[in-house]
Short mmCIF file of the C-alpha atoms (twelve columns), coordinates in Angstrom:
data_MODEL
# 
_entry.id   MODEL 
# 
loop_
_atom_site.group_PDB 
_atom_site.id 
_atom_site.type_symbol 
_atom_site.label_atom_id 
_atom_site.label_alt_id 
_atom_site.label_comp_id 
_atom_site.label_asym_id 
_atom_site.label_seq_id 
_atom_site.Cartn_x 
_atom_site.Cartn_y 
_atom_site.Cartn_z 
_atom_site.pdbx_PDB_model_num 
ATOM 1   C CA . UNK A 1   38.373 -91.140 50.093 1 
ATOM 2   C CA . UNK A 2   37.721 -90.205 53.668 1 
ATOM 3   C CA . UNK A 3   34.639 -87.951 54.587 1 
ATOM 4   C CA . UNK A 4   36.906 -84.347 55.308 1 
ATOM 5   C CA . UNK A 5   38.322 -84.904 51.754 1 
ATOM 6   C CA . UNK A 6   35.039 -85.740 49.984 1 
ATOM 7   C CA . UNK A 7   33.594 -82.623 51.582 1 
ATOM 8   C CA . UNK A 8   36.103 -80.795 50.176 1 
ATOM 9   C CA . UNK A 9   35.845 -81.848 46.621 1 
ATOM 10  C CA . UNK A 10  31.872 -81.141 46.911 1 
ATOM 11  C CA . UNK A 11  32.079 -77.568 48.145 1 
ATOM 12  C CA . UNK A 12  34.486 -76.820 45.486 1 
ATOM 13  C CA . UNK A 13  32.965 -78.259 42.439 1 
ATOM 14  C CA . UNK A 14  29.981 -75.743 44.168 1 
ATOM 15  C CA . UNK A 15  32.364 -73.015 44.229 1 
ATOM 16  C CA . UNK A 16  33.062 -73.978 40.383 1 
ATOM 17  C CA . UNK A 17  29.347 -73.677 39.537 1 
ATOM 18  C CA . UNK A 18  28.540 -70.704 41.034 1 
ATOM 19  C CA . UNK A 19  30.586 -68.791 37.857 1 
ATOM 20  C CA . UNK A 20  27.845 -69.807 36.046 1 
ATOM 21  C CA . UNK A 21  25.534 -67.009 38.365 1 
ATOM 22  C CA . UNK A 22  27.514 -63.865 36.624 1 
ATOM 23  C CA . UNK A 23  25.115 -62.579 34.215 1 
ATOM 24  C CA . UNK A 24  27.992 -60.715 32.240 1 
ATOM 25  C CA . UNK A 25  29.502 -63.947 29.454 1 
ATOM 26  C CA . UNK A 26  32.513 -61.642 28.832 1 
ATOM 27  C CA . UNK A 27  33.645 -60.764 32.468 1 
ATOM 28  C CA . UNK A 28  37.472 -61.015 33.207 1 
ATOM 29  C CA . UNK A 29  38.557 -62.415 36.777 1 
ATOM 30  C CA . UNK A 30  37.470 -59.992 39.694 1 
ATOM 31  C CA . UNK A 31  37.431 -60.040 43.267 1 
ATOM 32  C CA . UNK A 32  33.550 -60.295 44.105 1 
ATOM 33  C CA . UNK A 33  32.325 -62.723 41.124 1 
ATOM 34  C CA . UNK A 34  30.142 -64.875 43.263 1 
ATOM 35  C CA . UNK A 35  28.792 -61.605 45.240 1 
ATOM 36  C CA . UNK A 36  25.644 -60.952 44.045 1 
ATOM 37  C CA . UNK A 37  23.901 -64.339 43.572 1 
ATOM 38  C CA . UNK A 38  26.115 -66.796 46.452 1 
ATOM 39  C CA . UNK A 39  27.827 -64.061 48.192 1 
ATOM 40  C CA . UNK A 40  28.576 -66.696 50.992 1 
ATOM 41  C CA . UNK A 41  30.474 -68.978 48.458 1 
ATOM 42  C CA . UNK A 42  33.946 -68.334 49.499 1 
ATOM 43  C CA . UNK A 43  33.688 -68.341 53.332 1 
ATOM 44  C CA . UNK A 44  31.805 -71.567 52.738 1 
ATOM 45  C CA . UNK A 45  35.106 -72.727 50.731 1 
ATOM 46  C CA . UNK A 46  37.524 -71.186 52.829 1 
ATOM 47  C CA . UNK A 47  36.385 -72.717 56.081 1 
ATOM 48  C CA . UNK A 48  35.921 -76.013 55.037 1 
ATOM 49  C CA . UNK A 49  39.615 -75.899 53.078 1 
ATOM 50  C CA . UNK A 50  40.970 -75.078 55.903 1 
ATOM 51  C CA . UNK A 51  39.363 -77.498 58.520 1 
ATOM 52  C CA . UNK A 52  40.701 -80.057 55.820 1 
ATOM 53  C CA . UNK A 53  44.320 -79.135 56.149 1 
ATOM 54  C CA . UNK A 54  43.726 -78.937 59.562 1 
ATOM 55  C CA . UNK A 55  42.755 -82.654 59.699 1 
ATOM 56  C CA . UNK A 56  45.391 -83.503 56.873 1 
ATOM 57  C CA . UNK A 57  48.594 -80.905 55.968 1 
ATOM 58  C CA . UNK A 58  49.347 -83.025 53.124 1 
ATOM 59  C CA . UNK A 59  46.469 -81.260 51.059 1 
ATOM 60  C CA . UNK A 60  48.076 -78.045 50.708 1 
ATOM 61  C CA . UNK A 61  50.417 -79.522 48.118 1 
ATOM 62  C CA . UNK A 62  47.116 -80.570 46.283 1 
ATOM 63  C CA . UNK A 63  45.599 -77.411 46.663 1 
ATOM 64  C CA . UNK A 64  48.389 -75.251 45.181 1 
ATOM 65  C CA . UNK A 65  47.223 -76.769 42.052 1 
ATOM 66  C CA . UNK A 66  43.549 -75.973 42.558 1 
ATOM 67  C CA . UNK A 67  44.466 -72.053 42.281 1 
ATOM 68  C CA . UNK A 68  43.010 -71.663 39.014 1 
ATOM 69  C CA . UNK A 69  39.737 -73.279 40.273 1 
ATOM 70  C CA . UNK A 70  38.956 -70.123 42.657 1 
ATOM 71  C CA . UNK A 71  39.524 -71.699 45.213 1 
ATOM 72  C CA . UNK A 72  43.304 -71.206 47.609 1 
ATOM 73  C CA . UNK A 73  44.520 -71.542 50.575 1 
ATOM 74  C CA . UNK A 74  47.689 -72.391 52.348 1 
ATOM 75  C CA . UNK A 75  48.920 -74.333 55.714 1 
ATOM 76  C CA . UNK A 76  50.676 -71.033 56.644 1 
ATOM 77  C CA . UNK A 77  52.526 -68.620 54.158 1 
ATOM 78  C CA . UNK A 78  51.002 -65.804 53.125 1 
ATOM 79  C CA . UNK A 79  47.617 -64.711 51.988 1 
ATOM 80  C CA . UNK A 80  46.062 -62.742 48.760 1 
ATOM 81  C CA . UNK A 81  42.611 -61.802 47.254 1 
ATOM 82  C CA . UNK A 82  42.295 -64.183 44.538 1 
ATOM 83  C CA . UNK A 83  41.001 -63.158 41.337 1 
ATOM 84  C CA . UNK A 84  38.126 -65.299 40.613 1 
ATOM 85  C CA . UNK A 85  35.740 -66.485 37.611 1 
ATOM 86  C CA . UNK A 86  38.160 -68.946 35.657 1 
ATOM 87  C CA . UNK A 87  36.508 -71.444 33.498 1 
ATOM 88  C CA . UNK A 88  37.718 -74.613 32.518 1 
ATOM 89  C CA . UNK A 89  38.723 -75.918 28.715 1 
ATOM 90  C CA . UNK A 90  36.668 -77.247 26.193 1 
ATOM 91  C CA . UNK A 91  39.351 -79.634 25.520 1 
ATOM 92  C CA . UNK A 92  40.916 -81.961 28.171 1 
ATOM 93  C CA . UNK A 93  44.532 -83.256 27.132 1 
ATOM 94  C CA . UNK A 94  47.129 -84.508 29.046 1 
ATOM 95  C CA . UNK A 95  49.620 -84.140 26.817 1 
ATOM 96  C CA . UNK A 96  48.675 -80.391 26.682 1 
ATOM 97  C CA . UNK A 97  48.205 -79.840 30.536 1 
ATOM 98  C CA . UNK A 98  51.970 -81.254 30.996 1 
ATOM 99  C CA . UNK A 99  53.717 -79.107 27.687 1 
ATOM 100 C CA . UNK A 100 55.203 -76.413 28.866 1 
ATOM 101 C CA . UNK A 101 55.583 -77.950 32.810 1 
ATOM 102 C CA . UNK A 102 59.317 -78.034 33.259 1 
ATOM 103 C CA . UNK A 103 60.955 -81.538 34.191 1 
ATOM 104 C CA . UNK A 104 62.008 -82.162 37.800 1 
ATOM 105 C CA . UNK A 105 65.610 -82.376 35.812 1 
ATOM 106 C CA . UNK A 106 65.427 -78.886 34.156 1 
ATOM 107 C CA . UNK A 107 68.372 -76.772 32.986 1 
ATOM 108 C CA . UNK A 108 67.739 -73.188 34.815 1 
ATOM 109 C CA . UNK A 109 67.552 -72.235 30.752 1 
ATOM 110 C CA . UNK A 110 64.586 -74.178 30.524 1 
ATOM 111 C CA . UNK A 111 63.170 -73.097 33.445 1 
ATOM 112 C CA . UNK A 112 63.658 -69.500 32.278 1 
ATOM 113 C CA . UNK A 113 61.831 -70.687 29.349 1 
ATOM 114 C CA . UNK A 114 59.215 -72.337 30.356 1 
ATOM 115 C CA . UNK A 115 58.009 -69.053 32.724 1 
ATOM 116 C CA . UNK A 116 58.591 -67.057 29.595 1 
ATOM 117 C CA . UNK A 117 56.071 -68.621 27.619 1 
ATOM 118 C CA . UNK A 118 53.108 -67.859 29.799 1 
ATOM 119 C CA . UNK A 119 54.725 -64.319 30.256 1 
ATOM 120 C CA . UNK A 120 55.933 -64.354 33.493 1 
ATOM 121 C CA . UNK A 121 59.436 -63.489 34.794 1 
ATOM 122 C CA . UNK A 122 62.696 -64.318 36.644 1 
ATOM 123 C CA . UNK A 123 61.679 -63.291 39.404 1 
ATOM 124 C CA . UNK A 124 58.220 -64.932 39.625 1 
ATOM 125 C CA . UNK A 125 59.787 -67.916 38.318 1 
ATOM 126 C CA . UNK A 126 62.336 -67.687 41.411 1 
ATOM 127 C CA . UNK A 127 59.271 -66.483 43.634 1 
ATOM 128 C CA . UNK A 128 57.065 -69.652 42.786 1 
ATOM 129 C CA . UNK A 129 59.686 -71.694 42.933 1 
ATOM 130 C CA . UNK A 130 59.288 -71.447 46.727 1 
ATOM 131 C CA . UNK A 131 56.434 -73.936 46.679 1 
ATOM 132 C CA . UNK A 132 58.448 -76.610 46.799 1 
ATOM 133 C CA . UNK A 133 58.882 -75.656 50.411 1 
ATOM 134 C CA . UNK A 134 56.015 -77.895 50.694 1 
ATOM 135 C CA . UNK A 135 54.694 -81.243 48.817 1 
ATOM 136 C CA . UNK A 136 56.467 -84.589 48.223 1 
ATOM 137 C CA . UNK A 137 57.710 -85.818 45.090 1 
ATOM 138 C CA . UNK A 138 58.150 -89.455 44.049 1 
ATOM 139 C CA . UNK A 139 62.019 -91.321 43.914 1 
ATOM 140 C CA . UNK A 140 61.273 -91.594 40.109 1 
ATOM 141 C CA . UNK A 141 61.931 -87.619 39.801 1 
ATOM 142 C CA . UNK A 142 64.730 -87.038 42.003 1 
ATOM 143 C CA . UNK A 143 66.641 -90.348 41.035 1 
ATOM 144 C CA . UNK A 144 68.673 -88.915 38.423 1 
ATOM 145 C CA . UNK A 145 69.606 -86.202 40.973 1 
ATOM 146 C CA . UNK A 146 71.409 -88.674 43.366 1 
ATOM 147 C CA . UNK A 147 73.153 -91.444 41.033 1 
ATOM 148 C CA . UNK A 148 73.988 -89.198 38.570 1 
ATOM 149 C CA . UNK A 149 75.126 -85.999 39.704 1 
ATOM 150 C CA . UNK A 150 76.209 -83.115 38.327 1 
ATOM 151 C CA . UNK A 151 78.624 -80.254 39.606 1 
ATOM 152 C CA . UNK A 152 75.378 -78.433 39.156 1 
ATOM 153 C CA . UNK A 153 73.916 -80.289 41.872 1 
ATOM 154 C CA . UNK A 154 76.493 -79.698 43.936 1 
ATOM 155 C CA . UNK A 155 76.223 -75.927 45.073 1 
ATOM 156 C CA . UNK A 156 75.987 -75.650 48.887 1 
ATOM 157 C CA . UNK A 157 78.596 -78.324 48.629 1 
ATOM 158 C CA . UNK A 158 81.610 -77.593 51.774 1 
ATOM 159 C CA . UNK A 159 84.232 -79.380 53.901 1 
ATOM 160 C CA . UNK A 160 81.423 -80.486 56.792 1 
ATOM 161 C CA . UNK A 161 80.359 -82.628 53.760 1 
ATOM 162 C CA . UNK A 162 76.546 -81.580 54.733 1 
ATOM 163 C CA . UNK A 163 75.639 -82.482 51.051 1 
ATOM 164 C CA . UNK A 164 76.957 -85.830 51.182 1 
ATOM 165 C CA . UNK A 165 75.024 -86.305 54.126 1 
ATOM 166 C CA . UNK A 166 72.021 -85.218 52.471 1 
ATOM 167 C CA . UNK A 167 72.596 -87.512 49.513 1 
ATOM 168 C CA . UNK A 168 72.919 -90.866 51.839 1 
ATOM 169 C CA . UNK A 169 69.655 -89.949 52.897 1 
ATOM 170 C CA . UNK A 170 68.173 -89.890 49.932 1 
ATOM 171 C CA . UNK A 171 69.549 -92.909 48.641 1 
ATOM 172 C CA . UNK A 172 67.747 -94.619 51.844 1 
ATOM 173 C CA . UNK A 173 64.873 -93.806 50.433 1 
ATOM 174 C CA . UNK A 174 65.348 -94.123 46.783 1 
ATOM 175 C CA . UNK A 175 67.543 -97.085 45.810 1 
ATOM 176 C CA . UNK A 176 69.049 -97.236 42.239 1 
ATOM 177 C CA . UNK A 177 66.194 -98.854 41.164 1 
ATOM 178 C CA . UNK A 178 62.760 -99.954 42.261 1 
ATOM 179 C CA . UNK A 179 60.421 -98.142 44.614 1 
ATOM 180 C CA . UNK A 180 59.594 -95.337 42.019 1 
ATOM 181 C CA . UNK A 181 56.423 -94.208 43.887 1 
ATOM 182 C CA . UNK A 182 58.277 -94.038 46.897 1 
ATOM 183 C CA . UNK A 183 57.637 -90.458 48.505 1 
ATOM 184 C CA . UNK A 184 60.287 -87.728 49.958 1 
ATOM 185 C CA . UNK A 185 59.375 -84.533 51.269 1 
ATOM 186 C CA . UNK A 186 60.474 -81.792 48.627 1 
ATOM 187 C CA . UNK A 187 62.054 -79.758 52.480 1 
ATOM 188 C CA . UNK A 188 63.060 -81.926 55.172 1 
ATOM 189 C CA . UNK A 189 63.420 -79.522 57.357 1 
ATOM 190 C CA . UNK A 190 60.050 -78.232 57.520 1 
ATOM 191 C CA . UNK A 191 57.961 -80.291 54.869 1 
ATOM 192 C CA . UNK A 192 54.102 -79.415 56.337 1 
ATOM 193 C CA . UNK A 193 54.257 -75.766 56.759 1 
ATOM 194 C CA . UNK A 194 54.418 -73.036 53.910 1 
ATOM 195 C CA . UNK A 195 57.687 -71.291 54.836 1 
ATOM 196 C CA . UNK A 196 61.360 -69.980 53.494 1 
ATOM 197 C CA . UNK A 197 62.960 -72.813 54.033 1 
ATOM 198 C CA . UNK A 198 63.184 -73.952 50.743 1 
ATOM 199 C CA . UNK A 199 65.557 -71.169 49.440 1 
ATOM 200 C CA . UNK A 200 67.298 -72.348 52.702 1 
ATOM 201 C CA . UNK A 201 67.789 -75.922 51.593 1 
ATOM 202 C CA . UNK A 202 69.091 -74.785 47.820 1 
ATOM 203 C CA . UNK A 203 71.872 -72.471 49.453 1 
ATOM 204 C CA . UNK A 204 72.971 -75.803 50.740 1 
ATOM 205 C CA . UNK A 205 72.699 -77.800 47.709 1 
ATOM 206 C CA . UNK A 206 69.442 -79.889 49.571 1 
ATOM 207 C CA . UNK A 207 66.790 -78.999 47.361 1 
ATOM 208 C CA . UNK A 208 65.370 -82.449 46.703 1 
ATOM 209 C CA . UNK A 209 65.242 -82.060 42.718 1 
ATOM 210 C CA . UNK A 210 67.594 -81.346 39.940 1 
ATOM 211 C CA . UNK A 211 65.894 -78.404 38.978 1 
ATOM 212 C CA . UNK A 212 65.699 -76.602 42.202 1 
ATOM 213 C CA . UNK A 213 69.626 -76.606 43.044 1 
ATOM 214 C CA . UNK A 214 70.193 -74.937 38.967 1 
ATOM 215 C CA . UNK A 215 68.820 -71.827 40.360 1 
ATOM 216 C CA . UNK A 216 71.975 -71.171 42.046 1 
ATOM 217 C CA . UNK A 217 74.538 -73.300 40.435 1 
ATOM 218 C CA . UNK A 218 73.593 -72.571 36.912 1 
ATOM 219 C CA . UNK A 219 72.937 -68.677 37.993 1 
ATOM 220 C CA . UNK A 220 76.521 -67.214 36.249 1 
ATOM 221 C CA . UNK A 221 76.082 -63.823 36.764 1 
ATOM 222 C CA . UNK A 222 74.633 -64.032 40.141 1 
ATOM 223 C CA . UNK A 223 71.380 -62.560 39.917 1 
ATOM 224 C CA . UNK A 224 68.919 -65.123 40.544 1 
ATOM 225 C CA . UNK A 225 71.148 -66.490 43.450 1 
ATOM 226 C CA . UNK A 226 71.028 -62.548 44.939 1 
ATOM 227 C CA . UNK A 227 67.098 -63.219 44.851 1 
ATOM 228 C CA . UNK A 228 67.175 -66.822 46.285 1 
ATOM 229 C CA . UNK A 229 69.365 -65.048 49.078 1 
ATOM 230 C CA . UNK A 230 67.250 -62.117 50.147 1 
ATOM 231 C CA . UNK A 231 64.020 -64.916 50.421 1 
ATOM 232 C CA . UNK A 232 66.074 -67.052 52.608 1 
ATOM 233 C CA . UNK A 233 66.762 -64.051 54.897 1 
ATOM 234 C CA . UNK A 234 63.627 -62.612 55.351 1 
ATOM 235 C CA . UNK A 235 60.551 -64.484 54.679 1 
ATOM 236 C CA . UNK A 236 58.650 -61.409 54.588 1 
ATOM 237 C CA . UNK A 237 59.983 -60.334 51.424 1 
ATOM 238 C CA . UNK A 238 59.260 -63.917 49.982 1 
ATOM 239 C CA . UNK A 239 55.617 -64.132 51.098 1 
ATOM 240 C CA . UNK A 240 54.972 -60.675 49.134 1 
ATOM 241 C CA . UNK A 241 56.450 -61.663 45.932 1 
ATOM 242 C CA . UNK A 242 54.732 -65.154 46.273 1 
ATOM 243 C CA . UNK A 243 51.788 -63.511 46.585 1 
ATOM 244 C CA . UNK A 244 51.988 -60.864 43.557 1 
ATOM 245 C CA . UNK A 245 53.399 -63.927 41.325 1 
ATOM 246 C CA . UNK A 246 50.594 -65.542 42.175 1 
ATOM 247 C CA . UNK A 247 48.141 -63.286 41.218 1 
ATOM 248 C CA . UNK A 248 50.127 -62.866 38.253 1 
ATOM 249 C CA . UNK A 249 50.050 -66.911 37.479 1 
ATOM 250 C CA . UNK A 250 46.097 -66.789 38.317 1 
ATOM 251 C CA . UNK A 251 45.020 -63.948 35.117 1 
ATOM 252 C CA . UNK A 252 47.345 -66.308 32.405 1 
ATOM 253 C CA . UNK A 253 44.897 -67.593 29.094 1 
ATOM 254 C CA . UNK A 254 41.695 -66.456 30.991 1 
ATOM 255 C CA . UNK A 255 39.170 -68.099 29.179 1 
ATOM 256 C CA . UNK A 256 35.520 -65.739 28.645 1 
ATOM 257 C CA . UNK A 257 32.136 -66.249 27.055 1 
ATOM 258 C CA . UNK A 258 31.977 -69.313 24.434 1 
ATOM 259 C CA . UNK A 259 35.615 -69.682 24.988 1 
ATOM 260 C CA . UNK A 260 35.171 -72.352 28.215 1 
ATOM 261 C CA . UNK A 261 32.813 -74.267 30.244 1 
ATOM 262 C CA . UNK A 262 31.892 -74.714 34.181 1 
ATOM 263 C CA . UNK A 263 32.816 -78.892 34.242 1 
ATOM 264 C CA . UNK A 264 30.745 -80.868 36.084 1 
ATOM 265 C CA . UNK A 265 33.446 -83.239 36.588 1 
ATOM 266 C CA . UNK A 266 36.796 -81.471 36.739 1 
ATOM 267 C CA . UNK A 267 38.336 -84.564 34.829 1 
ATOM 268 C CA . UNK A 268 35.835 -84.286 31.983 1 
ATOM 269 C CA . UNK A 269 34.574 -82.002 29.227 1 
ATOM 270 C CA . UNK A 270 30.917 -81.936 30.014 1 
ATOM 271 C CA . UNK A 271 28.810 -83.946 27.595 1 
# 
């Protein structure tokens, strides 16, 4: 691990054990958690996050999944107060971290689904779908999308043949088999910076994975494809509903008092 990215890691698991400085047990998330006894703790965070991307873009991917460790932000895209004062499990199961995280092959029924059960929405499921405007994912999830397609893959699809195109390129870089780990950009078109290009790409039928072209092709009644629409004409409107599905993502199974624990190591109960 190189010294930017090390750095990174420290002033976060700091970040993480600053919670333990609120005197109330029972607080929910708010704003100003760390105020009173390291009210420096997030510019500390933010600066140093961002000198990281900075130095590397490919972190923001990484750091999407950090928001429920108080600690965000993006390589562009827009920006939000985050609620703050999360604590970590008790329990630490892989099994359970990955249960209700929808495969790259999803029906948009599971999708729906899958949002449902931590009470959130359509729409925010359309909303953070956008993240896949940046990240990479590995052949061995979009495989299945290229050698064995469905019509459902196929929206976007026209006489120019632009998605045929698109699928000889993936096929360059994921053969029928072998190279699993190999890497594609989840956008192609602009793959390091937090944009609207993603909803782009899925009007087209080029979203890299199964279960980001069902949005529209599986979308009978048009609704979600009306949403997926407005985003890719106006990133404006996407950034603001990214940003309120966020914050909406961020307050789901809040854990207070006995309930969790600050972990020393983020990988481990603590002993």
């Amino acid at each position: 691990m190189d010294q930017h990215k090390r750095l990174l890691l420290i002033l976060i698991t700091i970040l993480f054990n600053t919670s333990t400085l609120r005197g109330d047990e029972l607080v929910q998330l708010v704003h100003d958690y760390y105020k009173e006894k390291c009210p420096l703790a997030e510019d500390i965070v933010r600066h140093n996050v961002e000198v990281a991307l900075y130095k590397d873009p490919g972190l923001a991917a990484s750091l999407l999944r950090l928001h429920f460790h108080d600690c965000f932000v993006m390589r562009g895209g827009p920006g939000w107060d985050v609620w703050l004062g999360r604590k970590d499990s008790l329990m630490s199961s892989f099994s359970g971290a990955n249960q209700f995280i929808p495969a790259p092959n999803s029906s948009l029924e599971v999708l729906i689904d899958n949002f449902k059960q931590h009470g959130l929405e359509i729409e925010d499921m359309v909303a953070l779908s956008g993240s896949h405007t940046i990240g990479r994912a590995r052949c061995l999830s979009f495989r299945q999308r290229i050698y064995e397609p469905k019509q459902e893959y196929h929206y976007g699809y026209d006489r120019y043949k632009r998605y045929t195109t698109f699928r000889r390129i993936l096929q360059s870089i994921c053969p029928v088999s072998g190279r699993d780990n190999k890497f594609a950009p989840l956008d192609f078109e602009t793959p390091k910076r937090f944009d609207n290009h993603y909803f782009i790409n899925i009007l087209e039928g080029k979203g890299l994975l199964g279960s980001d072209n069902v949005l529209t092709s599986q979308d009978f009644d048009g609704t979600i494809t009306k949403q997926v629409w407005a985003y890719a004409s106006n990133q404006k409107v996407f950034f603001a509903s990214f940003a309120k599905s966020m914050i909406k993502m961020g307050n789901i199974n809040v854990l207070t008092g006995n309930e969790g624990e600050i972990r020393r190591n983020c990988r481990f109960v603590n002993a």
